[in-house]
N, C-alpha and C positions, 0 to 999 in steps of 0.2 A: 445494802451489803457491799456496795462497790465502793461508795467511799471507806467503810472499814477495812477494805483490804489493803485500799490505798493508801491510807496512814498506817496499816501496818507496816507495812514494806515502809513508810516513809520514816515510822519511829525509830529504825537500828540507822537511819541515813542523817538528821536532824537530830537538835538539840527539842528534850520533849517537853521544854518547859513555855519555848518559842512555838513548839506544833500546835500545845495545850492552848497560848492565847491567842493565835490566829482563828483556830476555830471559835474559840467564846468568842472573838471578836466579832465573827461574821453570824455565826448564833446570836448574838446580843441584835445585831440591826436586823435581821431575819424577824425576828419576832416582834417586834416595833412596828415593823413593818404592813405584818398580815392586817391587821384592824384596818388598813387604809389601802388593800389591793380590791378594786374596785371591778377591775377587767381580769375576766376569767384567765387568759394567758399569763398574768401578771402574779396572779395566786399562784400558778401552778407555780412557776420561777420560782416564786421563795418558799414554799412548800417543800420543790425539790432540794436546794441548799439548805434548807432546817433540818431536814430528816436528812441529807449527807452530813452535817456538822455536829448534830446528835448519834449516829453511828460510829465517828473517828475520834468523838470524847471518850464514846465508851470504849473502844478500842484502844484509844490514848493512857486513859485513865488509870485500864486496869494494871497495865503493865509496867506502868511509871509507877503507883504504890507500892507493886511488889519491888522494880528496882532498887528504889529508894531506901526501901527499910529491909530488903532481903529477907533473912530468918526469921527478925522479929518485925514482919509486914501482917502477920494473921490479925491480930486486933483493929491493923488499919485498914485492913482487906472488908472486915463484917463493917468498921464505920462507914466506907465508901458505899458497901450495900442498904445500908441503913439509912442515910440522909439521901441516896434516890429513893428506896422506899417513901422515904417522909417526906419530900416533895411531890410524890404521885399523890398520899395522899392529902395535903397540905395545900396544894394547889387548887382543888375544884372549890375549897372550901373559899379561897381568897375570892374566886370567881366568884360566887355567889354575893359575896359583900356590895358587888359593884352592879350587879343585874338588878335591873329596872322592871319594874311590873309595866302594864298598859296603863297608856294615858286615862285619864279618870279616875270611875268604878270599874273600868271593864276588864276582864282578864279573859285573853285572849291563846286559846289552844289552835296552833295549824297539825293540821294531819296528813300525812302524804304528798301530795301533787302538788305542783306549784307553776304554774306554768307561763312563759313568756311570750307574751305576741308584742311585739313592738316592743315599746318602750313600757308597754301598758304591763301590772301582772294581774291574774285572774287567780284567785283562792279559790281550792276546790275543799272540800268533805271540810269545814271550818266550823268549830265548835262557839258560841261565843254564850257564855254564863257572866249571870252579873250576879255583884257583890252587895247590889241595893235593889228594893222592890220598887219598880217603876212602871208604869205602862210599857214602855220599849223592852218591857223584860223577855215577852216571851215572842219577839221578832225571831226568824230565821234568816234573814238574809243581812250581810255585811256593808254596811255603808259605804257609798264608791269613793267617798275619800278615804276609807279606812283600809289604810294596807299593814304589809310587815312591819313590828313595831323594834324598831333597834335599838339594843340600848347607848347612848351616848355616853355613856362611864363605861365600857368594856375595854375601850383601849389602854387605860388606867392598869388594867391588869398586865394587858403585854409591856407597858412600858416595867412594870414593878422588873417581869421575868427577865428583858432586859437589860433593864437595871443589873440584876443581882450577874446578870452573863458579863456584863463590863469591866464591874469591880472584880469579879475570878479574873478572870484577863490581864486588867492592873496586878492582880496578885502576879501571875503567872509570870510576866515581863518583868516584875520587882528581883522573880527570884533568880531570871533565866540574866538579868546584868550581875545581880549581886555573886549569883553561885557557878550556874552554867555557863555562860560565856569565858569563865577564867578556870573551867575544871578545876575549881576549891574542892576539894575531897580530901577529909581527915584519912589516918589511916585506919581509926576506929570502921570510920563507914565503910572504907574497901574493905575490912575484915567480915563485915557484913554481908556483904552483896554475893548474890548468889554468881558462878562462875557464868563464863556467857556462853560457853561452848557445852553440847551435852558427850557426858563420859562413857552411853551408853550405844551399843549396836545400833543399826538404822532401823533392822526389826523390830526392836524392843522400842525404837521411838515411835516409828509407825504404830502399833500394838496399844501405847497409851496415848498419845493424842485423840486415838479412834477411841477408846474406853473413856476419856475423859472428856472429850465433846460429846459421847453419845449418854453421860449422864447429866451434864446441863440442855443438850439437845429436849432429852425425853422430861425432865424437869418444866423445863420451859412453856414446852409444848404442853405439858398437863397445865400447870397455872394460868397461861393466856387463855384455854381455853376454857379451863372454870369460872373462870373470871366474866368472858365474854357469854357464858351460856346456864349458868346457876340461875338466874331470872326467871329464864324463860321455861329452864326446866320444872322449878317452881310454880308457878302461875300453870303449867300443863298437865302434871302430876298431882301435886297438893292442893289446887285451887285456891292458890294462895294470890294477894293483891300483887300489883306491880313492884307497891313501895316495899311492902316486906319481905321481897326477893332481891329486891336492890339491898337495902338494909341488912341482911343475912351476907352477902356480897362485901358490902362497907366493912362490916365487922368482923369478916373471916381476916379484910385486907389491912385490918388495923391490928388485926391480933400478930400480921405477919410483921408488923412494925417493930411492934414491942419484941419479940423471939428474934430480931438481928441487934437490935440493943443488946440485951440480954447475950445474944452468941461473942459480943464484941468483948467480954470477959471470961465467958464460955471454954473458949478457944483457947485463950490462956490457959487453962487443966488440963483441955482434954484435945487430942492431938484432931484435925483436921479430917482425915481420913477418919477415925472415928465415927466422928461427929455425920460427915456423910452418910455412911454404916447403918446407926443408929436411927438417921432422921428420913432415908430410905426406908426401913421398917416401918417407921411412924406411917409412911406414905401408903405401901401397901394395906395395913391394919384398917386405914383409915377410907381406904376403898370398898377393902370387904364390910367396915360396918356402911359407908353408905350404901353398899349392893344390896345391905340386908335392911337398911332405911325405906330404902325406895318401894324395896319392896313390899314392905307391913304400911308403909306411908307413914310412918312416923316422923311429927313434926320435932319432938324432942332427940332424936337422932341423927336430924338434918343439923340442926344446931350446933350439936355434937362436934358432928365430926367437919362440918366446916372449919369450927373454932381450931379441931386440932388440926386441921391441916395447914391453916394461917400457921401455925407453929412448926408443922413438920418440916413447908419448903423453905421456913428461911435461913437460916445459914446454909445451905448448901451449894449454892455459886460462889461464892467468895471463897469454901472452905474447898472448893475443887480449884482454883486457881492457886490457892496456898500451897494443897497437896501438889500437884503438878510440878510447881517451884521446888517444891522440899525434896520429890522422890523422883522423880521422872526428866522434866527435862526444864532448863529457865523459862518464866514467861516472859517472853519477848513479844514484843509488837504482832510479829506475824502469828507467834501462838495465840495471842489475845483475838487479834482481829480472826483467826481460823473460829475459835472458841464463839466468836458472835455470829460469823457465816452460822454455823451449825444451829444457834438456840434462834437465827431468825429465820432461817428455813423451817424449821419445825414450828414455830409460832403461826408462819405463815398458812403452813400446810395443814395443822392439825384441825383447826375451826372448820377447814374447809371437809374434812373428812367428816367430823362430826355432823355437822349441817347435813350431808349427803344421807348417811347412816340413818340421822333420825330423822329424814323425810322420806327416806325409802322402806326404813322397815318400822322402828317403835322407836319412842322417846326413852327405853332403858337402855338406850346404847349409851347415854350418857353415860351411865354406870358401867356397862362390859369394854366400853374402850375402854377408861379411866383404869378398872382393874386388868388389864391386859397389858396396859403400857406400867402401870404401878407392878406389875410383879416382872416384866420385862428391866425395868430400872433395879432392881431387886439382886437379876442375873446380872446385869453390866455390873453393879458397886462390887457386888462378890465377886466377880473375874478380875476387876480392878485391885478389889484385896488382894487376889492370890498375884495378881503380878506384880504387885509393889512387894509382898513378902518377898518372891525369889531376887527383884531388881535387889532390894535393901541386903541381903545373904551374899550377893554376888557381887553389888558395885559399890553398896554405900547409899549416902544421900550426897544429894549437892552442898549438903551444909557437913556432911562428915566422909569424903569420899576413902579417905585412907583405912576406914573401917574394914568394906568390903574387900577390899583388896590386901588389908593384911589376913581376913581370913581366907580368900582362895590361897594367898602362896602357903597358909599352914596346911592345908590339906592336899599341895603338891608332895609326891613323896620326894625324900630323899635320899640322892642316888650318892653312896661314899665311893670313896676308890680303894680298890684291895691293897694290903701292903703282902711284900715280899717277907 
């Protein structure tokens, strides 16, 4: 959260094409890196600079695509949502390619404990199945030369992530000599761009910042923590396996792939705020059938409404940053970075509540927060409608402000003067 702040404040100060590849630059060796930090202080170091340089892209990010393309930034607002979705889920699969089974036949499960005396490590609760019938099959105890088995291809992958951080970077400095160091701007493009200053009261700014972080806030906070906790609620409730609570999981989060594709043309028809309206709904609906899932234990319902809720949350971060831009106030660096304070404090916070909840009272809290915060999100999107209607009546939009404002002076009256 601290470095997003701090590129926000740094984006209206700097050129953001040069802010854009100082971090992929330093994100690119950060990640190169981890496979070869061997000493615990040394992971923490670039752990912390990965997750500061990942906060200030997305800070960066979001508010340079809206600059860039202004009014008509909503299609590249749902791409930018879309290709990190599909690197979230794009990535574990590369992992996979390159991970290594145990040497031999053996395939080797650690569980839990791990512990260090010396230089020495001691495996504790350690599973070991073999994949051929041997005499040593049905041993219990771990050979002393047989420790953690690493794979020697994983680095392979950080290098790939690397990699691809670099060449953004190249890209970034290609554009920031070519375009931004010489302020090249057509006048098409300034016709574009939304103004930088907001035309609106400070109350009325205060009023949607707060309404439009507290719907990616409560957004956020439901998804990470579905995400993190449908497993487990799975395997507790339905007595269902590990893998097919993971795999309901995988397939909720590919379904959310496909619906920001999809919104990337979407958005085009149907205006922004809409669309949040709409997929808000979706959200709510999609609680109360899982409240009513959970409760008959129905596996075909779980399905259900996982699928649709991979559809419901996606376009709605990008289509609340569009909105922002169009009706309320520019996003600027500091709004973007405010916008990520907010959806990582609730990410942060919400697991932790849930965890509490359902170790203190029952596992259907999973369901009564989820519908508690889904119909809270419900009131925010509708208080948000009603104050962009009176903003839009009163000021305009950023992209049409002379609107508003020719209709208050029609409905000042007019005062003539008497003749003699």
């Amino acid at each position: 959260m601290f470095s997003t702040i701090v590129s926000g404040y740094l984006f209206d100060k700097f050129k953001r094409s040069l802010l854009l590849s100082v971090a992929k630059f330093i994100l690119a060796w950060t990640a190169i890196a981890i496979p070869w930090c061997s000493v615990y202080w040394l992971m923490l170091t670039v752990f912390f600079f990965l997750g500061a340089m990942v906060g200030a892209t997305d800070a960066i990010a979001n508010a340079e695509v809206q600059r860039v393309w202004g009014k008509h930034g909503k299609p590249f607002m749902q791409g930018l949502q879309f290709m990190y979705s599909f690197g979230v889920s794009v990535a574990p699969l590369v992992t996979i390619i390159f991970m290594e089974s145990s040497s031999g036949d053996r395939e080797v499960t650690l569980e839990h404990n791990l512990t260090l005396t010396n230089n020495s490590s001691i495996l504790n609760k350690t599973l070991i199945s073999q994949n051929q019938s041997s005499p040593a099959g049905n041993e219990s105890l771990v050979p002393e030369e047989f420790t953690f088995v690493r794979s020697t291809e994983l680095y392979k992958v950080f290098i790939i992530g690397g990699s691809i951080s670099l060449f953004s970077c190249a890209m970034h400095l290609i554009f920031y000599f070519k375009f931004d160091k010489w302020n090249k701007t057509t006048q098409k493009e300034n016709e574009t761009k939304t103004p930088t200053k907001s035309r609106l009261p400070l109350a009325l700014q205060i009023q949607s910042i707060l309404l439009m972080a507290g719907i990616q806030a409560l957004l956020t906070g439901i998804d990470d923590t579905w995400i993190a906790f449908l497993t487990t609620f799975c395997v507790k409730m339905f007595d269902w396996t590990k893998a097919r609570g993971a795999l309901l999981t995988s397939v909720s989060s590919f379904v959310a792939v496909v619906g920001r594709f999809m919104a990337i043309f979407l958005v085009q028809v149907i205006s922004p705020r809409k669309l949040v309206g709409i997929h808000s709904l979706f959200t709510l609906l999609v609680f109360i059938g899982f409240y009513i899932s959970a409760l008959y234990k129905s596996d075909i319902g779980m399905w259900i409404v996982s699928l649709v809720f991979g559809y419901a949350k996606a376009p709605v971060l990008a289509c609340v940053f569009s909105w922002t831009d169009e009706v309320f106030l520019p996003v600027t660096g500091r709004i973007s970075s405010l916008f990520i304070v907010f959806m990582t404090a609730s990410s942060a916070s919400n697991p932790l509540i849930l965890g509490f909840l359902m170790d203190k009272f029952s596992n259907m809290w999973f369901c009564y927060l989820f519908l508690g915060e889904s119909f809270l999100l419900v009131i925010v999107v509708v208080s948000a409608l009603l104050l962009t209607r009176r903003v839009v009546r009163n000021y305009g939009t950023n992209y049409r402000p002379q609107d508003g404002v020719i209709k208050r002076k029609e409905r000042l009256p007019v005062i003539g003067t008497s003749t003699v």
